[in-house]
Gaussian input, Z-matrix of N, CA and C with variables (Angstrom, degrees):
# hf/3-21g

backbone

0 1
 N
 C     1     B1
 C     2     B2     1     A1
 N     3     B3     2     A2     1     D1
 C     4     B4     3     A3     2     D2
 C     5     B5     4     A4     3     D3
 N     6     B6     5     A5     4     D4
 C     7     B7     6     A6     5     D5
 C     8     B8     7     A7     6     D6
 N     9     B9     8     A8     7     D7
 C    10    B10     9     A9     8     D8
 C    11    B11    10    A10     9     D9
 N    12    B12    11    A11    10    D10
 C    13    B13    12    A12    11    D11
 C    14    B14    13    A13    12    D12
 N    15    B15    14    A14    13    D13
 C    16    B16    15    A15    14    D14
 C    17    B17    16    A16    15    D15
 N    18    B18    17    A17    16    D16
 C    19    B19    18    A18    17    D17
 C    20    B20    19    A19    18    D18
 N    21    B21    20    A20    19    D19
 C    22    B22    21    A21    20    D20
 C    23    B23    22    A22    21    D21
 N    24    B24    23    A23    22    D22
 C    25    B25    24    A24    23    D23
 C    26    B26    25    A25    24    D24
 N    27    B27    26    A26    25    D25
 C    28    B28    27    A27    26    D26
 C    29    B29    28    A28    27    D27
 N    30    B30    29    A29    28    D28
 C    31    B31    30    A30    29    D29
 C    32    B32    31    A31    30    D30
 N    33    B33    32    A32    31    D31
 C    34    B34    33    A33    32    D32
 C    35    B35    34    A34    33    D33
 N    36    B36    35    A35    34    D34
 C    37    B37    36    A36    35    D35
 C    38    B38    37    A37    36    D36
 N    39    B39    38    A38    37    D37
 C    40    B40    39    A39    38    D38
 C    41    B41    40    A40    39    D39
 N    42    B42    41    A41    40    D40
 C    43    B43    42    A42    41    D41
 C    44    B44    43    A43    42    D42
 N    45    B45    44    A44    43    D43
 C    46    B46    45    A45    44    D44
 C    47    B47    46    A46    45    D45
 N    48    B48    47    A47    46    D46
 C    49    B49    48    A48    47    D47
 C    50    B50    49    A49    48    D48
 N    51    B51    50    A50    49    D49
 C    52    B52    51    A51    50    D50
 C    53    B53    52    A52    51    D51
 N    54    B54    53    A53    52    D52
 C    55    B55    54    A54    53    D53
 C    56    B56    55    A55    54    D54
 N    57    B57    56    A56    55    D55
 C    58    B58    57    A57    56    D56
 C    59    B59    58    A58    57    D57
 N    60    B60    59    A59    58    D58
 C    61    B61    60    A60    59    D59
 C    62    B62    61    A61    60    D60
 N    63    B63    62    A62    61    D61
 C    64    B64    63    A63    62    D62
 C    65    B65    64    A64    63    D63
 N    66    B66    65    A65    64    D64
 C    67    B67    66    A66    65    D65
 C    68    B68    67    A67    66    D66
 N    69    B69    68    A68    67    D67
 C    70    B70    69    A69    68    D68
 C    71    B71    70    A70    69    D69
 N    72    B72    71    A71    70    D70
 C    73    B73    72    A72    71    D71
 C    74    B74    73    A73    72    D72
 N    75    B75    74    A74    73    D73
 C    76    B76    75    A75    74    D74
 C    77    B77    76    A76    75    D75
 N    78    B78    77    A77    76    D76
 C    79    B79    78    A78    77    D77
 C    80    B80    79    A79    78    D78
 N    81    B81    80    A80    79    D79
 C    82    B82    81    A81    80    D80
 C    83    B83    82    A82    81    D81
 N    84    B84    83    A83    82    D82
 C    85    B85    84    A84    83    D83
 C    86    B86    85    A85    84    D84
 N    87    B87    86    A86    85    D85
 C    88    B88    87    A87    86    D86
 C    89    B89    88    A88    87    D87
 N    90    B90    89    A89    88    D88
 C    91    B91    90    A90    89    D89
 C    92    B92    91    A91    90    D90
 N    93    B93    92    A92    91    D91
 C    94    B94    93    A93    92    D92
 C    95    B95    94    A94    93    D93
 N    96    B96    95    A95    94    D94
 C    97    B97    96    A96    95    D95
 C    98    B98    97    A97    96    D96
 N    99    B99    98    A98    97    D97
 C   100   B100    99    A99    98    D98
 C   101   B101   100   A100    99    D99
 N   102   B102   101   A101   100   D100
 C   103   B103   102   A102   101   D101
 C   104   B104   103   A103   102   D102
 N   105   B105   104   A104   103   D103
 C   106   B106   105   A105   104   D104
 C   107   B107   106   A106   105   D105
 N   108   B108   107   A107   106   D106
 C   109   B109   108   A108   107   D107
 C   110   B110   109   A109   108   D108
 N   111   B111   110   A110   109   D109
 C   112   B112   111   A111   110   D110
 C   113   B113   112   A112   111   D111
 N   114   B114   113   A113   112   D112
 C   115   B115   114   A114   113   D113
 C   116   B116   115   A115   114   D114
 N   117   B117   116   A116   115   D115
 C   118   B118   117   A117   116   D116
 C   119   B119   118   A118   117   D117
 N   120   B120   119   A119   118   D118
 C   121   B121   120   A120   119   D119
 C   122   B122   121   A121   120   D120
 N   123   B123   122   A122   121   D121
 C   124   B124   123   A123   122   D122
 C   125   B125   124   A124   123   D123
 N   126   B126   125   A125   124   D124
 C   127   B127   126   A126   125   D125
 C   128   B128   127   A127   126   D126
 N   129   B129   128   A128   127   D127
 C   130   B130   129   A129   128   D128
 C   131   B131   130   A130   129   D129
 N   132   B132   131   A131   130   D130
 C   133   B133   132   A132   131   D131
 C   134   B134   133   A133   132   D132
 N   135   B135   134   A134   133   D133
 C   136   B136   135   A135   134   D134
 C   137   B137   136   A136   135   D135
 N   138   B138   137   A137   136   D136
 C   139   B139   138   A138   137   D137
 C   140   B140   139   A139   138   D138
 N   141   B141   140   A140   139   D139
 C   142   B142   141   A141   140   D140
 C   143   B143   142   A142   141   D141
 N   144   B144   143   A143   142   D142
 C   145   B145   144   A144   143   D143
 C   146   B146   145   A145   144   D144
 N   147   B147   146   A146   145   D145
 C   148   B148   147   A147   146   D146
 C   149   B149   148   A148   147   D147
 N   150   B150   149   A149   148   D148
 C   151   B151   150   A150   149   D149
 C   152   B152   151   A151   150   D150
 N   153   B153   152   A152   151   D151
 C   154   B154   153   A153   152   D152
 C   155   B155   154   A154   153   D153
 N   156   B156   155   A155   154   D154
 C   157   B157   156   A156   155   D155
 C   158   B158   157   A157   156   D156
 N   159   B159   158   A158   157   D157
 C   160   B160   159   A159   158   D158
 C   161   B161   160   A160   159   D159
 N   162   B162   161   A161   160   D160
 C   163   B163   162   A162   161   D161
 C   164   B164   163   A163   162   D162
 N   165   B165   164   A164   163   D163
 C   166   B166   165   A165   164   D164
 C   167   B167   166   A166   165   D165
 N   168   B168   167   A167   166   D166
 C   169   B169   168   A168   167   D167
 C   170   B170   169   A169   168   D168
 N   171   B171   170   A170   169   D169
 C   172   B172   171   A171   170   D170
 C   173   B173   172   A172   171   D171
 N   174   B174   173   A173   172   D172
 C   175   B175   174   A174   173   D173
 C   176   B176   175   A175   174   D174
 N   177   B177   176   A176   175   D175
 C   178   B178   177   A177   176   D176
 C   179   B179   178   A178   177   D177
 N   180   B180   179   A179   178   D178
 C   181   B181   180   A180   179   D179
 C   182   B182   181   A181   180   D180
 N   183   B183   182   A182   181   D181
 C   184   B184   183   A183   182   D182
 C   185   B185   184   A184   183   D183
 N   186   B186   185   A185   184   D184
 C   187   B187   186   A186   185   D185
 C   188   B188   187   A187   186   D186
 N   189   B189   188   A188   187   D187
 C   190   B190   189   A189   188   D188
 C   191   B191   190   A190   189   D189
 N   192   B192   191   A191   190   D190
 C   193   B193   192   A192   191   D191
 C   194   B194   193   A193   192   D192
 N   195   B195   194   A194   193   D193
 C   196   B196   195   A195   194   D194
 C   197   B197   196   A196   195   D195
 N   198   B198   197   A197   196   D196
 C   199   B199   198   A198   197   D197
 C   200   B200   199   A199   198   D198
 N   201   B201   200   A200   199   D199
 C   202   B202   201   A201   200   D200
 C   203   B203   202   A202   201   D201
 N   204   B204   203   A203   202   D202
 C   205   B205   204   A204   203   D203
 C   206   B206   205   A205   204   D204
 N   207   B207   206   A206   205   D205
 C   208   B208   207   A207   206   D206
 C   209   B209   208   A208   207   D207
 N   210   B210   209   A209   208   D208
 C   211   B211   210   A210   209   D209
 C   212   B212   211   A211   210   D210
 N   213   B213   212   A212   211   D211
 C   214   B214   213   A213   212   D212
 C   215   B215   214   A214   213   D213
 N   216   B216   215   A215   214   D214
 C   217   B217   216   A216   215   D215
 C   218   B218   217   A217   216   D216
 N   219   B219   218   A218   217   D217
 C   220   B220   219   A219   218   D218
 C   221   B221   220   A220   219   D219
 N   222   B222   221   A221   220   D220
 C   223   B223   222   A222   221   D221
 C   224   B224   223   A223   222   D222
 N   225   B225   224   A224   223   D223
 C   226   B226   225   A225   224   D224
 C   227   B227   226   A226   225   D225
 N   228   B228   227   A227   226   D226
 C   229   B229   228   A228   227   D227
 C   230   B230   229   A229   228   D228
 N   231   B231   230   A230   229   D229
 C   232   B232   231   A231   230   D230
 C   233   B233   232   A232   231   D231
 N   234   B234   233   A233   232   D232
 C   235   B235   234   A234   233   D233
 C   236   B236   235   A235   234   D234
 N   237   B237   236   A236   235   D235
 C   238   B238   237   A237   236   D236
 C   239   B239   238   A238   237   D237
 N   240   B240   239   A239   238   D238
 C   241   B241   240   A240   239   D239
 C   242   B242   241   A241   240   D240
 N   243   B243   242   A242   241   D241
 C   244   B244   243   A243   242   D242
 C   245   B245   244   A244   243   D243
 N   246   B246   245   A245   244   D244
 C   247   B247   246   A246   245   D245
 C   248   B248   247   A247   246   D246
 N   249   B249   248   A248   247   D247
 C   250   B250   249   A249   248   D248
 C   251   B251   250   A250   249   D249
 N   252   B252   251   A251   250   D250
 C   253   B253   252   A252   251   D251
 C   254   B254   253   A253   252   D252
 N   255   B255   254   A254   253   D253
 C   256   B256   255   A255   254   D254
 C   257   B257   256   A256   255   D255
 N   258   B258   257   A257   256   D256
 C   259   B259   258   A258   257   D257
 C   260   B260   259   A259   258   D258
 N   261   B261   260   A260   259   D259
 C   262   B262   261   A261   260   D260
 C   263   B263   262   A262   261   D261
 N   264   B264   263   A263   262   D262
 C   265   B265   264   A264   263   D263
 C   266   B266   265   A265   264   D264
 N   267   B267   266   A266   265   D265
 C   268   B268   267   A267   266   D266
 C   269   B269   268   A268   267   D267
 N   270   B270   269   A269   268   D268
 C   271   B271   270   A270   269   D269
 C   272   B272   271   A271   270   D270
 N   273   B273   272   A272   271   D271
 C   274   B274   273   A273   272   D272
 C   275   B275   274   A274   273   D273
 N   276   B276   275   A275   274   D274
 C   277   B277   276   A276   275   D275
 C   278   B278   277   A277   276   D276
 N   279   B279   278   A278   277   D277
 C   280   B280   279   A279   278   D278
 C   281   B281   280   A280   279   D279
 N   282   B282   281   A281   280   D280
 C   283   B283   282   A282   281   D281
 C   284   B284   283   A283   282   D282
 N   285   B285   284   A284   283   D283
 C   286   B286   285   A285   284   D284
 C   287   B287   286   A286   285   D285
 N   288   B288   287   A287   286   D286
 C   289   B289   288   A288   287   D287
 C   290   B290   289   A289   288   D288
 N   291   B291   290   A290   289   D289
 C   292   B292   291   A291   290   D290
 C   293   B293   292   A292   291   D291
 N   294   B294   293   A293   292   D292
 C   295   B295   294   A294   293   D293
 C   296   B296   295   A295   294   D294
 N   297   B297   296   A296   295   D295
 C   298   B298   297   A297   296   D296
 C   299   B299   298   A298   297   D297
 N   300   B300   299   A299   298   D298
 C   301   B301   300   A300   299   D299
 C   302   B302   301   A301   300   D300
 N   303   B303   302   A302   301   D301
 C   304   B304   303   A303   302   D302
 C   305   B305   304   A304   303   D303

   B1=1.4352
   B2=1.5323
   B3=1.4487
   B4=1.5678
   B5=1.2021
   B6=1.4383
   B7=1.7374
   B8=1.6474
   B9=1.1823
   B10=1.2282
   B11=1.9991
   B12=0.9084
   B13=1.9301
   B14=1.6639
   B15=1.5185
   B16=1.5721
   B17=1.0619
   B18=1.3406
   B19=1.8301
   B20=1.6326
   B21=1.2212
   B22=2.0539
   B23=1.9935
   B24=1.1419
   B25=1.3265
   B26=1.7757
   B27=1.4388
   B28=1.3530
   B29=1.6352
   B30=1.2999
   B31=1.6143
   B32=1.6656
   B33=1.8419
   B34=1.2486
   B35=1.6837
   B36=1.2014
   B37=1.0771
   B38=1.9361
   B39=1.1514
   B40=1.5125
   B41=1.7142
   B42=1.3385
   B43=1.1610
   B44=1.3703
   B45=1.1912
   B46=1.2462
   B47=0.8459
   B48=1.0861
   B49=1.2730
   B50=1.8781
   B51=1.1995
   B52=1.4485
   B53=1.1667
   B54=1.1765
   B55=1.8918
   B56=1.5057
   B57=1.3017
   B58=1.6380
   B59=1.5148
   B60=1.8250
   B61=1.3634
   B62=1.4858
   B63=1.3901
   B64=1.3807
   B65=1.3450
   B66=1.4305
   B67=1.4341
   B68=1.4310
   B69=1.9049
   B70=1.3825
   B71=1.5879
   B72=1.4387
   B73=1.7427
   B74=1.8822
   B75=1.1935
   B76=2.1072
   B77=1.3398
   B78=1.3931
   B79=1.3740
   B80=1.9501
   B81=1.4628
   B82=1.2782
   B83=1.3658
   B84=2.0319
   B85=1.1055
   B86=1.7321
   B87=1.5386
   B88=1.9852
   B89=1.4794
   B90=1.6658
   B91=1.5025
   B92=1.7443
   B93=1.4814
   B94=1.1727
   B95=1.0718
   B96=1.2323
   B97=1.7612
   B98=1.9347
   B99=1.7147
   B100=1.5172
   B101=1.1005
   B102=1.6939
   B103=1.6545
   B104=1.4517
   B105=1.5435
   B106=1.7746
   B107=1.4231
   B108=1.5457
   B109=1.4934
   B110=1.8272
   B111=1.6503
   B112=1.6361
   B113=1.9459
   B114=1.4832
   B115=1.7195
   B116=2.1584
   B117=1.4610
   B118=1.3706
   B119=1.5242
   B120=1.0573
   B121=1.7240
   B122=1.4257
   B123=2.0679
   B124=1.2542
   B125=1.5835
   B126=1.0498
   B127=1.5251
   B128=1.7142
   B129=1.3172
   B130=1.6268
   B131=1.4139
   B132=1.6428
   B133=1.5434
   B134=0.9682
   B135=1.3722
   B136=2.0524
   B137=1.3568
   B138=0.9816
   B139=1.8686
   B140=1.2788
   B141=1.8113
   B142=2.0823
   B143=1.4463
   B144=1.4206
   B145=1.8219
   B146=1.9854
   B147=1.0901
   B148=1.6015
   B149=1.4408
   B150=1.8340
   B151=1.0808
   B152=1.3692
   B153=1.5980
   B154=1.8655
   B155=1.7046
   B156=1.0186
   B157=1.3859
   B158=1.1670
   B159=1.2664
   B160=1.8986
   B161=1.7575
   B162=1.3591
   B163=1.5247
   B164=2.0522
   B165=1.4684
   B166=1.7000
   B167=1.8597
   B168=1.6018
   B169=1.2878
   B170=1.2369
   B171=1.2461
   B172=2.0408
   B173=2.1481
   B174=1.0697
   B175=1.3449
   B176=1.8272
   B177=1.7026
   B178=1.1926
   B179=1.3431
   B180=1.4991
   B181=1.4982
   B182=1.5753
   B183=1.2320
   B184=1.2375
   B185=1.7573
   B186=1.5634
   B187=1.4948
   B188=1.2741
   B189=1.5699
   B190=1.6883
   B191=1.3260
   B192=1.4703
   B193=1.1416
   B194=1.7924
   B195=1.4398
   B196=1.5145
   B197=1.5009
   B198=1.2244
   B199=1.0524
   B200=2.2195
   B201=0.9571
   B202=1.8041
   B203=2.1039
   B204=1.4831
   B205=1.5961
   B206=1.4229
   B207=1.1719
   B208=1.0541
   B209=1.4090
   B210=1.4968
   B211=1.1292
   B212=1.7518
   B213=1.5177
   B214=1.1649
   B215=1.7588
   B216=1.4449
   B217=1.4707
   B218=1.5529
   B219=1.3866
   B220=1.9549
   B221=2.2143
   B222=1.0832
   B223=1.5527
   B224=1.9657
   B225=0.9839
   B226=1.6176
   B227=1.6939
   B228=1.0960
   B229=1.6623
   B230=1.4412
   B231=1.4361
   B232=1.5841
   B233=1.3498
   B234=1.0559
   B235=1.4321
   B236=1.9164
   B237=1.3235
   B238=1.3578
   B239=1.7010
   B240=0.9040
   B241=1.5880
   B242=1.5560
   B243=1.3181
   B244=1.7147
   B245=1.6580
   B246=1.3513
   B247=1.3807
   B248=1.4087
   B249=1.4348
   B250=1.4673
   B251=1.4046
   B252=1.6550
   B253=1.3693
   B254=1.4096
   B255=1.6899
   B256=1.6619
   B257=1.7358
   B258=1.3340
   B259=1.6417
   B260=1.3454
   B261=1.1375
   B262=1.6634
   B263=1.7525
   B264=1.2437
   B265=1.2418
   B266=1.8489
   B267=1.2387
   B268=1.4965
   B269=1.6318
   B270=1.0468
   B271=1.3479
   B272=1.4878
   B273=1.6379
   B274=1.5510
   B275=2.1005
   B276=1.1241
   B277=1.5351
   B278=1.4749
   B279=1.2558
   B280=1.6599
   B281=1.3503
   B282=1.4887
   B283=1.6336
   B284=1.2602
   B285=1.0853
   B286=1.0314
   B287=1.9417
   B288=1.4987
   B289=1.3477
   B290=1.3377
   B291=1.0790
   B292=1.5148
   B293=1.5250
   B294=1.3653
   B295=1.6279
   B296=1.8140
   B297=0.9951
   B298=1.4466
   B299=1.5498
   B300=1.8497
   B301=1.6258
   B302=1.7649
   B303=1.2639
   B304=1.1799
   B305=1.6824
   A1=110.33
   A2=109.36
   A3=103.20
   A4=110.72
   A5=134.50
   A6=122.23
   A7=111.49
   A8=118.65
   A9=130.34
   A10=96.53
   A11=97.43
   A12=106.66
   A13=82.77
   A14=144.48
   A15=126.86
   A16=129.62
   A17=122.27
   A18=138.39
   A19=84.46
   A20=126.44
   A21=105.99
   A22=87.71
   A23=105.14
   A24=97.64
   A25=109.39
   A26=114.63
   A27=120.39
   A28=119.08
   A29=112.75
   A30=107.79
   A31=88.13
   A32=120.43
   A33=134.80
   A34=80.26
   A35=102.03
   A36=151.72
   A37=111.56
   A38=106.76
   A39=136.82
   A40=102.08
   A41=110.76
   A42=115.53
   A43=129.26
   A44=125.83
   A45=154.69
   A46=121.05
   A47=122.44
   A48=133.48
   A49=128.93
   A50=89.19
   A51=87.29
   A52=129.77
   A53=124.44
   A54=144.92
   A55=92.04
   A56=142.07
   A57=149.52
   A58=97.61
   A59=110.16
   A60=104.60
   A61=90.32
   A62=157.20
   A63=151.80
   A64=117.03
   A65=135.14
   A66=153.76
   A67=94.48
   A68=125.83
   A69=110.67
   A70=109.73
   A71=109.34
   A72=119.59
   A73=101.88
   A74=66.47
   A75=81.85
   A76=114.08
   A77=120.48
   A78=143.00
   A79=118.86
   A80=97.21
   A81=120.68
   A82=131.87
   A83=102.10
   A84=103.78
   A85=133.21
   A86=92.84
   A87=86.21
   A88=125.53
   A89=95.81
   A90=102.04
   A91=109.94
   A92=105.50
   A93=107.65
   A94=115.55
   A95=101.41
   A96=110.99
   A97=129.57
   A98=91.45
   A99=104.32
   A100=123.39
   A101=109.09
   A102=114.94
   A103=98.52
   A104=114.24
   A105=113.00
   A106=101.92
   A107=89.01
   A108=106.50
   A109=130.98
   A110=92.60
   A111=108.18
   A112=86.45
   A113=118.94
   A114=121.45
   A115=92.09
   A116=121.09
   A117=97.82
   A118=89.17
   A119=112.61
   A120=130.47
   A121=103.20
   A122=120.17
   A123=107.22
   A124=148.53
   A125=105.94
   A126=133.59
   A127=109.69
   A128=97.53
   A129=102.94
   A130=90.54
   A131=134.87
   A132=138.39
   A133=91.82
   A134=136.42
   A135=128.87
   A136=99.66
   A137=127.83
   A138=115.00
   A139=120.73
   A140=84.99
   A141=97.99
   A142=109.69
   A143=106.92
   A144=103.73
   A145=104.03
   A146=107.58
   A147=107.59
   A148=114.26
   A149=97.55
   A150=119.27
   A151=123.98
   A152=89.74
   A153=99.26
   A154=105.68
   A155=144.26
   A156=158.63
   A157=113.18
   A158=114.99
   A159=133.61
   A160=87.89
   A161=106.94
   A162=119.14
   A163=104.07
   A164=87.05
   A165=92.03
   A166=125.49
   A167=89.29
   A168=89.12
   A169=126.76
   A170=105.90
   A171=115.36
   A172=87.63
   A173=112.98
   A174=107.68
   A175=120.47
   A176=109.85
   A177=125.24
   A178=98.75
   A179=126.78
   A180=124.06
   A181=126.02
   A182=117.66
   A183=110.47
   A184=116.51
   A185=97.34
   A186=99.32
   A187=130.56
   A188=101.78
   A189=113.43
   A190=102.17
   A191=118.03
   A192=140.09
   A193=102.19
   A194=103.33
   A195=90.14
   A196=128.24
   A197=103.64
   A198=110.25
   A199=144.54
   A200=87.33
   A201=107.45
   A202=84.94
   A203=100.31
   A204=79.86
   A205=125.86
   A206=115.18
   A207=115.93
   A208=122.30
   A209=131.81
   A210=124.70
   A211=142.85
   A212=101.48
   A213=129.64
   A214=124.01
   A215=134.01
   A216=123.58
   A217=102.44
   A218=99.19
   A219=109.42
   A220=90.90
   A221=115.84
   A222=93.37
   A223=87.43
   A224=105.91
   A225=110.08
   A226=102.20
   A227=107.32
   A228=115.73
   A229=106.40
   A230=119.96
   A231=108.43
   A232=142.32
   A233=135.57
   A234=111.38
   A235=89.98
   A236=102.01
   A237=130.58
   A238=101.33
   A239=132.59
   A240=113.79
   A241=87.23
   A242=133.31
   A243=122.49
   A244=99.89
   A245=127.55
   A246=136.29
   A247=103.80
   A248=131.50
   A249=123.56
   A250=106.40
   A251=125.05
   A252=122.29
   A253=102.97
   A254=110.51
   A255=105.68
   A256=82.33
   A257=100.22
   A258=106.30
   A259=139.42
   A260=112.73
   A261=112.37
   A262=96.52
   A263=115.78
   A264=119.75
   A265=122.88
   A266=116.63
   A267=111.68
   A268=105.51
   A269=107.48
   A270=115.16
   A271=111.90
   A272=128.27
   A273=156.73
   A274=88.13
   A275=95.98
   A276=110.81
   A277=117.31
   A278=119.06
   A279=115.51
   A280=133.26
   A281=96.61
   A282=102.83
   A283=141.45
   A284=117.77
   A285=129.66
   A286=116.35
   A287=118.41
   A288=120.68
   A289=138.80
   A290=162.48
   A291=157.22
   A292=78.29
   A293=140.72
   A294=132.40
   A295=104.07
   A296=109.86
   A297=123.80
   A298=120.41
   A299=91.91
   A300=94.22
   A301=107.23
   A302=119.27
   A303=129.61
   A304=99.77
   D1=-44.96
   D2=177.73
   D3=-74.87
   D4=-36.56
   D5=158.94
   D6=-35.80
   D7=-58.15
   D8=-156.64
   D9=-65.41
   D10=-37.82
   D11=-159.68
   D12=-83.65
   D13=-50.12
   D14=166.43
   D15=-72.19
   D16=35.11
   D17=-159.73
   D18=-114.47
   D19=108.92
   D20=178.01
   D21=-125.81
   D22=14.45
   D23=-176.96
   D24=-116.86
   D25=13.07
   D26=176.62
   D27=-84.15
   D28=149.34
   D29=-149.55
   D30=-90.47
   D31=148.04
   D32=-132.16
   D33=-98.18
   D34=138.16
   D35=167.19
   D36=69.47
   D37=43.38
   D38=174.33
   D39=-92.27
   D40=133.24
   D41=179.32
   D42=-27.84
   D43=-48.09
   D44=170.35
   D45=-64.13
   D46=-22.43
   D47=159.36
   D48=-76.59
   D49=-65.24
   D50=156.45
   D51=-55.63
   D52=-63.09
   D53=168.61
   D54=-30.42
   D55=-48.69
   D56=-168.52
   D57=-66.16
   D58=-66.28
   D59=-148.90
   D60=-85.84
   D61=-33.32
   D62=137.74
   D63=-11.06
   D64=-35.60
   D65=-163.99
   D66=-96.86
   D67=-62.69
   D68=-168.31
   D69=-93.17
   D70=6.25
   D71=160.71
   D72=-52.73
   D73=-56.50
   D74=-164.63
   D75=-46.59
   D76=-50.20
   D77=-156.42
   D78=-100.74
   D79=14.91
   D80=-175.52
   D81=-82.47
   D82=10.94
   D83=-148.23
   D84=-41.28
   D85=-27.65
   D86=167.90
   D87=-36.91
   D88=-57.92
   D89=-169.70
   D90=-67.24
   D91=-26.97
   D92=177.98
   D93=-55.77
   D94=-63.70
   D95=-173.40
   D96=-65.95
   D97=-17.01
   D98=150.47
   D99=-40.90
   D100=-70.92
   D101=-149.06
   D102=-80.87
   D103=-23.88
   D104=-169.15
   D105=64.30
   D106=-129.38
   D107=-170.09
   D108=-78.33
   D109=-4.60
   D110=-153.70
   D111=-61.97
   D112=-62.41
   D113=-163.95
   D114=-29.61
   D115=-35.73
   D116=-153.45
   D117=-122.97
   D118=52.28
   D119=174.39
   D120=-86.98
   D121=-64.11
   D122=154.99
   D123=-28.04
   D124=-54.48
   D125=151.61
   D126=-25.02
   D127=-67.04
   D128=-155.14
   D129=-70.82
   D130=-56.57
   D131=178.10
   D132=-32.03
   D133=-71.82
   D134=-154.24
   D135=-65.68
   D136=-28.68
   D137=167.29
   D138=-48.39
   D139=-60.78
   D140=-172.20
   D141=-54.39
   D142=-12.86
   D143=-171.75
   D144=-77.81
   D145=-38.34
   D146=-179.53
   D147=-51.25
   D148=126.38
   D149=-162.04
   D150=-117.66
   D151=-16.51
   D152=179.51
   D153=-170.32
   D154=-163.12
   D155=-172.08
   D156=-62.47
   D157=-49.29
   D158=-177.32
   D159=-56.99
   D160=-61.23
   D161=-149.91
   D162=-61.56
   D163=-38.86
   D164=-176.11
   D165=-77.90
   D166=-21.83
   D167=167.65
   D168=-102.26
   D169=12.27
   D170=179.66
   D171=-100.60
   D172=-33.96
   D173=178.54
   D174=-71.49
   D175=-26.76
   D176=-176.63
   D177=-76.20
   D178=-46.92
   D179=167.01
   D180=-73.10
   D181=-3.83
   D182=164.53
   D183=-91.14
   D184=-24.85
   D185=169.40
   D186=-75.45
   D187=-30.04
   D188=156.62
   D189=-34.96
   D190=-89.27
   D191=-134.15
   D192=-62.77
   D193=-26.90
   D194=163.86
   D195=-102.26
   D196=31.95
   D197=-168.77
   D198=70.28
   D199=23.03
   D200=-162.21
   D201=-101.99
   D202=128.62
   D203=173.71
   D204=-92.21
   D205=166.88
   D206=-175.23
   D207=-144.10
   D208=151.91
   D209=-141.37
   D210=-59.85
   D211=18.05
   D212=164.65
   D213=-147.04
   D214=139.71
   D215=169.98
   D216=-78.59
   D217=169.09
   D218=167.06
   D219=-143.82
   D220=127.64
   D221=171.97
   D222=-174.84
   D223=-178.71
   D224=-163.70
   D225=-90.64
   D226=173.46
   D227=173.90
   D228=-171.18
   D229=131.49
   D230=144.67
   D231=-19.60
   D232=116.68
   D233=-157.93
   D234=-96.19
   D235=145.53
   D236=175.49
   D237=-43.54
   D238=-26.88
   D239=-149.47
   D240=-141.94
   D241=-7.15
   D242=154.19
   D243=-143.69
   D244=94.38
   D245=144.70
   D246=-12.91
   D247=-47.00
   D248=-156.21
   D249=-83.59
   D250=-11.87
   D251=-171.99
   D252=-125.31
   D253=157.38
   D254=-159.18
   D255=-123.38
   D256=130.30
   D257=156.32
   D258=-122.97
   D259=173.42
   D260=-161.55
   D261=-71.19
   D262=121.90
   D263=164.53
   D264=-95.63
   D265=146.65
   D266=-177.17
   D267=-148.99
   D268=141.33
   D269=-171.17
   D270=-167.93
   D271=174.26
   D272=-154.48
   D273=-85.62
   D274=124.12
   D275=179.58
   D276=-152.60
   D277=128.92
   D278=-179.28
   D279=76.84
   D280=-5.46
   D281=168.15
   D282=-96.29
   D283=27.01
   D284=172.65
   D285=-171.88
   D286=178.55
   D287=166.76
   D288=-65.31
   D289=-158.57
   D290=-126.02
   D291=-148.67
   D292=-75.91
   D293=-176.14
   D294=-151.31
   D295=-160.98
   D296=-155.05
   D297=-73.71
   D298=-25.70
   D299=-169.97
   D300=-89.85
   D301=8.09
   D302=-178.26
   D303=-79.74

């Protein structure tokens, strides 16, 4: 990753490229620790706007979709009782901490 993040001569949007500037994104803590909270300021406004059911579940799928979890998964699985067919799995996601001492 740190090879990849001092690579500034890799052609744009080549693995290595990304994988680099994704790597010294991360590790930026100045800039990080500059902006704080402002990058997810947008974010937080489109929350405060939800107003009813319509509003919370167009926000739960936009958070899906970028990946942030949210209070249930949807994603595929083997199904238990035929290996050969894949089904929609759904389950408890994002609600809570990793274990107890948190």
């Amino acid at each position: 990753m740190q090879e990849a993040a001092a690579k500034t001569d890799q052609p744009k949007g080549s693995i290595t490229q990304l994988t680099g500037d994704f790597y010294a994104a991360c590790m930026d803590m100045t800039t990080i620790n500059k902006l704080g909270i402002k990058p997810l300021e947008p974010s937080l406004a489109e929350v405060d706007t939800i107003e009813d059911r319509e509003g919370l579940l167009t926000m739960i799928g936009r958070m899906e979709n970028v990946g942030i979890d949210v209070p249930f998964r949807l994603g595929p699985r083997p199904d238990p009782h035929n290996p050969l067919e894949v089904i929609a799995d759904i389950g408890a996601s994002g609600l809570g901490l990793p274990d107890r001492d948190y």
